[in-house]
C-alpha distance (Angstrom), angle and dihedral (degrees) to the residues before:
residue distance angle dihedral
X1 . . .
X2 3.61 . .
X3 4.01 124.0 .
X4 3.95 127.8 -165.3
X5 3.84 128.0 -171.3
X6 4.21 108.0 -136.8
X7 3.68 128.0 175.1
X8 3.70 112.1 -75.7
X9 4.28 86.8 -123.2
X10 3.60 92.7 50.9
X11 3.97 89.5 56.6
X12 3.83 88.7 90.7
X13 3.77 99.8 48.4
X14 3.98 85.6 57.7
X15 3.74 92.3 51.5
X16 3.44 94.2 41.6
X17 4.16 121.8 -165.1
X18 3.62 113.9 -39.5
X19 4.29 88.4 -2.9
X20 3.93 87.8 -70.9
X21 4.07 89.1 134.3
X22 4.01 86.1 45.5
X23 3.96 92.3 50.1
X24 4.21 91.4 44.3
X25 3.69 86.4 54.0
X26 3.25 104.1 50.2
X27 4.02 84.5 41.2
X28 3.69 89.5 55.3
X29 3.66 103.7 45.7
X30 3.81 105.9 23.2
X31 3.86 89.2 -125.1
X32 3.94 120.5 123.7
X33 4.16 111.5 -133.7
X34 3.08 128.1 -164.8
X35 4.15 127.0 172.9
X36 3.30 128.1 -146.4
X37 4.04 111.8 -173.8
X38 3.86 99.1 -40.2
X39 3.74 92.6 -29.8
X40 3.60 115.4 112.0
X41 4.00 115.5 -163.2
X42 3.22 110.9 -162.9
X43 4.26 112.5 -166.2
X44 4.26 117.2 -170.8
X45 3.79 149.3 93.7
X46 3.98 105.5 -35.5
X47 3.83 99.0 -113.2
X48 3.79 89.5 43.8
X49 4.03 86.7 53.2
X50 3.69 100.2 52.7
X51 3.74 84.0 47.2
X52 3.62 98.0 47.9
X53 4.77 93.0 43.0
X54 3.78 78.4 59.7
X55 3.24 93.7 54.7
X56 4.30 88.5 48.7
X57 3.97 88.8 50.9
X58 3.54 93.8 45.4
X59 4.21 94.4 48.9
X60 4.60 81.4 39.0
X61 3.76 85.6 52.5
X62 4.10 102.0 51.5
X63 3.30 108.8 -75.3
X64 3.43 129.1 137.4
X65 4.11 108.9 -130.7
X66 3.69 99.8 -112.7
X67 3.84 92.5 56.8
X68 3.81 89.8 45.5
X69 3.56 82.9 48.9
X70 3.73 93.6 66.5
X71 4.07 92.2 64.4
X72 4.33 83.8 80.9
X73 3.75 104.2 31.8
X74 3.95 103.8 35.3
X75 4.13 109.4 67.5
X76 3.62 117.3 -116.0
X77 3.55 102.3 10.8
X78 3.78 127.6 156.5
X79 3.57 144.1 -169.3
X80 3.88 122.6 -148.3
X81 3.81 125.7 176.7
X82 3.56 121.2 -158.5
X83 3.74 117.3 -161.2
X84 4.07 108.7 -139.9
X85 4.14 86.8 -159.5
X86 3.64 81.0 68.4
X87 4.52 82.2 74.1
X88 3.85 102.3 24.6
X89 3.54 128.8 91.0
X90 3.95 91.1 -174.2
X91 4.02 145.4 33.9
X92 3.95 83.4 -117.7
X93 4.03 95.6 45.1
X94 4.25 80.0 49.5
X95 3.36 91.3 56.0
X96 3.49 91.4 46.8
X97 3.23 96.9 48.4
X98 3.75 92.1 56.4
X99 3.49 95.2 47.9
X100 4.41 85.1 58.7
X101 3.30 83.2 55.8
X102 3.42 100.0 48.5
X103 4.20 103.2 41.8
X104 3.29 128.6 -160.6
X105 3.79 118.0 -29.6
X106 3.85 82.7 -7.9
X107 4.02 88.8 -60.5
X108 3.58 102.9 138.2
X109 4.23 87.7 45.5
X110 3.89 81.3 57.3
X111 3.77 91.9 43.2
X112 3.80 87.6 57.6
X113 3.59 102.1 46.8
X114 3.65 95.2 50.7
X115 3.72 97.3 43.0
X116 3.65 96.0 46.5
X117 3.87 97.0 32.5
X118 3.96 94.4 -129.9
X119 4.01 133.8 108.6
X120 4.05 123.4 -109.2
X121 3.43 124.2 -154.1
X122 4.24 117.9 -169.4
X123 3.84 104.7 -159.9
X124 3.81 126.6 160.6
X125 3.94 104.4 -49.6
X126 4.13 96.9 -19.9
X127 3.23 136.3 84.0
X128 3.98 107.9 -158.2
X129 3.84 119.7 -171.6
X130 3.89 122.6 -163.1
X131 4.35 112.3 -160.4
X132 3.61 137.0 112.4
X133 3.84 104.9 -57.3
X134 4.00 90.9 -109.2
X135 3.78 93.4 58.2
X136 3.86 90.3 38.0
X137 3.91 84.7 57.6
X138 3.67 91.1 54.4
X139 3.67 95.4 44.0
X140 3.66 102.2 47.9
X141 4.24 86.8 51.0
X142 3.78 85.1 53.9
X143 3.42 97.9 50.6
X144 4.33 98.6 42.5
X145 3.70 73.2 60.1
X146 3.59 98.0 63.0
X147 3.54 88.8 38.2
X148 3.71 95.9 47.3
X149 4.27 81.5 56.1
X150 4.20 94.2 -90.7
X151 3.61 112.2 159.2
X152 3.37 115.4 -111.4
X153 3.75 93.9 -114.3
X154 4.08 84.2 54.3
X155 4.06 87.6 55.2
X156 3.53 96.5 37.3
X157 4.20 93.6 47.7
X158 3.99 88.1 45.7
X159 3.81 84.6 57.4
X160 3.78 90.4 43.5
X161 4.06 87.9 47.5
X162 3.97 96.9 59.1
X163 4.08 102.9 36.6
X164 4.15 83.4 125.7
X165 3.80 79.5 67.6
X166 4.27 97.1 49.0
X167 3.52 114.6 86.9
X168 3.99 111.1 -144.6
């Protein structure tokens, strides 16, 4: 048995209405769940377990179920969560930080995602990415470079630099 910590207010979002997100998770991975405050216990074969806490972190960390869903029926995909406290000195420089990340009307999130083939969720103080490991490797260089106070253009031509190594 497996158990992961999520956000109290993303406790609903892995239930879903009426326990229809509960029932497609246990559907998809063959793992029973069951939450108890914002612990998530997740009971099954080993393999299907790790697969299936992934699944919990990514929905605690932003994304939407369906997305998260792809970690167990997609091959090869990954989820990596960079912590942006890991570059700011401040709550406000966080926030900042995010909102590099982010762009303008969420433009340079979109930028990413299409460039690099890969999802990006922007939750509290992570940012958590779900691709093929390659692209997620590319992406997450990309974006310590925004955080690290790249340019955009910088990030964006990195990206540009290592499509051989992006997976579409």
């Amino acid at each position: 048995m497996k158990e992961v910590k999520i956000p109290e207010d993303r406790v609903g979002v892995l239930i879903g209405e009426g326990g229809e997100t509960r029932r497609d998770f246990e559907d998809v991975t063959g793992c029973e769940l069951e939450i108890d405050d914002n612990t998530a216990r997740i009971d099954g074969e080993p393999l299907e377990e790790m697969s299936a806490a992934n699944i919990v972190r990514a929905v605690g960390r932003g994304f939407n179920p369906e997305k998260a869903f792809r970690l167990a029926t997609e091959k090869d995909k990954a989820l990596k969560i960079i912590d942006v406290n890991d570059y700011a000195e401040t709550s406000n420089s966080r926030e900042r930080l995010k909102g590099r990340v982010i762009g303008r009307d969420g433009e340079t999130r979109r930028h990413l995602e299409k460039q690099a083939n890969i999802d990006i969720s922007i939750y509290g103080s992570t940012i958590g990415l779900i691709g093929d490991p390659g692209n997620i490797e590319v992406a997450m260089e990309a974006i310590r470079m925004l955080l690290q106070g790249s340019s955009h253009s910088t990030a964006y031509g990195y990206i540009e630099k290592n499509q051989d190594k992006i997976k579409h």
